[in-house]
C-alpha positions, 0 to 999 in steps of 0.5 A, a space after each residue: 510879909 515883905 520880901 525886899 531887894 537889898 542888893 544890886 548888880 554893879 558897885 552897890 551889890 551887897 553880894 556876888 557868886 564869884 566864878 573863874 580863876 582870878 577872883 578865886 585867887 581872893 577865897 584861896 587866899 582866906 584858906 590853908 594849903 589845903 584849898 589848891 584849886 578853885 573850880 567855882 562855877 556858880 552865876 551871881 545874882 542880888 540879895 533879897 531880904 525875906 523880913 522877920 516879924 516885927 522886934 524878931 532878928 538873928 535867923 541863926 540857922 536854915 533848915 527845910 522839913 522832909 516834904 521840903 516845906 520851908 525854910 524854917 528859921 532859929 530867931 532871937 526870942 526863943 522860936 523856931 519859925 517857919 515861912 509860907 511863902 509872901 501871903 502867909 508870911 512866918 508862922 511860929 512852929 516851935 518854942 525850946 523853954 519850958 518856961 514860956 507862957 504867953 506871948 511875953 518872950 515874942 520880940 523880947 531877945 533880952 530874956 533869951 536865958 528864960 526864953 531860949 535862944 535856939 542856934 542849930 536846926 535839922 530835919 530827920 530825914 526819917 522820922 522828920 523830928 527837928 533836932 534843936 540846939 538851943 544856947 540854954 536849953 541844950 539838945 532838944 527835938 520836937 515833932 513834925 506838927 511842931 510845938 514845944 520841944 522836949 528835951 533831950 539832953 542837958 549835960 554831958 558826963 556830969 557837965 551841963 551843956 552850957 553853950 549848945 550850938 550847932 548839930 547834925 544827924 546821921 541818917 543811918 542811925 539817927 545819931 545827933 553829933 553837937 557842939 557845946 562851945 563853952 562849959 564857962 560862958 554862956 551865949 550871952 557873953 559869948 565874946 568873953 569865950 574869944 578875948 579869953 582864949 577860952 579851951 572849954 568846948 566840946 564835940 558831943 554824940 547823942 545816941 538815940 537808942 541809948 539816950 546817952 551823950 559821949 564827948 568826943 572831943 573836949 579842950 576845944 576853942 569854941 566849937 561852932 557848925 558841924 556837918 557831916 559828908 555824905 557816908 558819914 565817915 567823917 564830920 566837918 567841925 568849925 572850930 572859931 576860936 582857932 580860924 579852922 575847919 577841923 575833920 573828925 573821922 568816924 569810920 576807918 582806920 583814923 577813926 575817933 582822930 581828928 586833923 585840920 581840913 582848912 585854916 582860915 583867916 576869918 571866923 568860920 561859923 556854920 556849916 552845911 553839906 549840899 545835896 550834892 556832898 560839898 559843904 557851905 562855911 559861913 565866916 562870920 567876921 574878919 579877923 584884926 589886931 586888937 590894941 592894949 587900950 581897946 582890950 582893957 575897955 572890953 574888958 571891963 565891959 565884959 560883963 555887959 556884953 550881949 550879941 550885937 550891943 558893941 562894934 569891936 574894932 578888930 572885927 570888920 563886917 566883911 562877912 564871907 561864905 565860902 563852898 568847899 567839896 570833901 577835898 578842900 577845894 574851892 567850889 564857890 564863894 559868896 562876898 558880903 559886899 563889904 558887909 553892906 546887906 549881908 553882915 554877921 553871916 551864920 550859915 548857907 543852906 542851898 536848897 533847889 537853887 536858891 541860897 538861904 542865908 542866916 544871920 546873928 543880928 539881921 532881921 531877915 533870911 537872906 535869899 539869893 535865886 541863883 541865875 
C-alpha cells in the first residue's frame, strides 16, 4: 500500500502549518469575536497521501484504539478500516449493516443506504469499544477484535435517527453524546438539508446504563462534529447550517445551556480535542453566493444529489482546519492549498506529532509529519 507526497515546500504546497501574527491575522479573519489572540506555533511540513483500497474513498473520520494501534478510517461502502502500516496496508476491521453478505458492498459507495456509510468513530478509553456513528444505521459499537457492530440506538424518543453523524464519549461514565443532522433527509441528499434551510437536527446522549437516548438540543441546522473538553463540562458542537462553533455546558451553574464558542465564515465539519485539551475544527468548504438561476437548477436536481456527483458554484474548495484551545483563541491552522491536495477536509486527529486528515470525497488519509 502506497504512501505518496501530494504536497511541497514553495508555490505548489497543498498544505501549510501557518505560525506568527501576520498570517494569523488570515484565520482571525474566518473567526467571530471570540477568537482574540493567535498564539500558533506549530512547524510546516507537506502532505502525504496514505492510499485507500482500490473504488474505496471519503476516510470521514480518524481514530487510534486503546494501545494506540491505527489510524482506523469510516470509508464509503460501509467499512471501518484499519492501517498496519506501508507492508500490510488497510485490513477491514469492522461492517455497520446487517444487511452485508459477501463482499458485494466493497468499493460500491452507491449501495451506502444498504451497506452503511459509517461518519464518526471513537475508542473507549476503557473498555476499548469503537463507538460508531453510522449515516442509516444509527449509533452503534463493536468490540476491540472488530467485526460486525451491533446496534445501539436507532431513534430518539419515538424519531428515528435518520442522519447519524458524528459522537464523543465521556471517559468518566462512558456517555455517548451524538449528533443526528436531520430528521428529513438522509446523507445521500444531504445538500438538500443546506439550500433548505433545514432546522431538524438534534444533539443526543446515549447513557449506556440505561441504554436509553435523550435529546439534548433539538431545532438545530444540521449538527455535525462534536467533542468534548477535558473535564467533561461542556461540549463543543459544530453546527454547519449556521457557520458556527456552538458550547453546550453540561456541568455547573449553565448547565443543559448552550451559547455560541465561534462564528465562522466556512463550513465547519468535525472536530477533535488534542491530547493536550485544544480542539481541531475541520471547515470544510467556503462559503459564497448562490444566484437565483444556479438555485432553480439545484433544485431540480434535487433529487439526484449524491456526495460528490455536483460542483456547486458557491462552495469553493478551499478547504480549512483551524486549532482552537478552550478559550477560543487561535492555536494553529492548516491551509488546503487552494484545495489542490486537501480538498473536502472533514477532520484533524493529532496523534504523536502527526496529523491525520480525513476527507468526504479523497481516496486517501492525509498525513502531515509535523517538523
Amino acid at each position: 500500500m502506497m504512501r505518496r507526497k501530494v504536497g511541497e515546500r514553495g508555490n505548489e504546497r497543498a498544505f501549510s502549518m501557518v505560525k506568527g501574527m501576520k498570517k494569523c491575522v488570515g484565520v482571525c479573519s474566518l473567526l467571530g469575536a471570540v477568537a482574540v489572540l493567535c498564539m500558533v506555533g506549530v512547524v510546516e511540513g507537506a502532505v502525504e497521501a496514505v492510499e485507500l483500497p482500490g473504488g474505496v474513498f471519503g476516510p470521514e473520520s480518524i481514530a487510534f484504539d486503546c494501545r494506540g494501534e491505527g489510524p482506523y478510517a469510516s470509508v464509503s461502502d460501509g467499512r471501518i478500516l484499519k492501517w498496519k502500516g506501508p507492508d500490510l496496508g488497510w485490513t477491514q476491521f469492522a461492517l455497520t449493516s446487517p444487511n452485508r453478505e459477501g463482499k458485494e458492498c466493497d468499493g460500491q459507495p452507491q449501495s451506502e443506504a444498504a451497506c452503511g456509510r459509517p461518519l464518526g468513530i471513537k475508542f473507549h478509553p476503557t473498555t476499548c469499544d469503537l463507538y460508531i456513528a453510522d449515516a442509516y444505521f444509527g449509533l452503534l459499537a463493536v468490540g476491540p477484535k472488530g467485526g460486525l457492530a451491533r446496534q445501539l440506538a436507532t431513534s430518539a424518543q419515538g424519531v428515528p435517527l435518520r442522519f447519524t453523524n458524528a459522537l464523543d464519549i465521556d471517559p468518566q461514565n462512558g456517555v455517548v453524546y451524538f449528533t443526528d443532522s436531520s430528521i428529513l433527509f438522509q446523507r445521500r441528499v444531504w445538500l438538500l438539508s443546506i439550500m433548505n434551510g433545514d432546522k431538524t437536527g438534534r444533539l443526543l446522549k446515549y447513557d449506556p446504563r440505561t441504554q436509553n437516548v435523550t435529546v439534548l438540543r433539538n431545532g438545530l441546522a444540521f449538527p455535525n462534529g462534536v467533542a468534548l473538553n477535558a473535564d467533561s463540562s461542556f461540549l463543543l458542537m459544530a453546527e454547519t447550517g449556521t457557520l458556527q462553533i456552538l458550547k453546550f455546558w453540561l456541568k455547573g451553574p449553565k448547565a443543559n445551556t448552550m451559547e455560541i464558542f465561534a462564528q465562522l465564515e466556512r463550513f465547519p465539519d468535525n472536530i477533535k480535542r488534542t491530547d493536550n485539551g485544544d480542539f481541531w475544527i475541520a471547515m470544510n468548504t467556503a462559503r459564497g453566493k448562490l444566484d437565483t438561476q444556479t438555485w432553480k437548477e439545484m433544485y431540480m436536481r434535487g433529487a439526484k444529489l449524491q456526495q460528490g456527483e455536483v460542483k456547486i458554484p458557491w462552495i469553493q474548495a478551499d478547504p480549512v482546519a483551524v486549532k482552537l484551545d478552550e478559550r477560543g483563541e487561535v492555536k494553529g491552522m492548516v491551509d488546503g492549498g487552494e484545495g489542490q491536495a486537501l480538498e473536502s477536509v472533514s477532520e484533524v486527529e493529532e496523534s504523536r506529532g502527526r496529523l491525520w486528515i480525513g476527507s468526504a470525497v479523497k481516496p486517501y488519509v492525509g498525513l502531515i509529519i509535523n517538523g
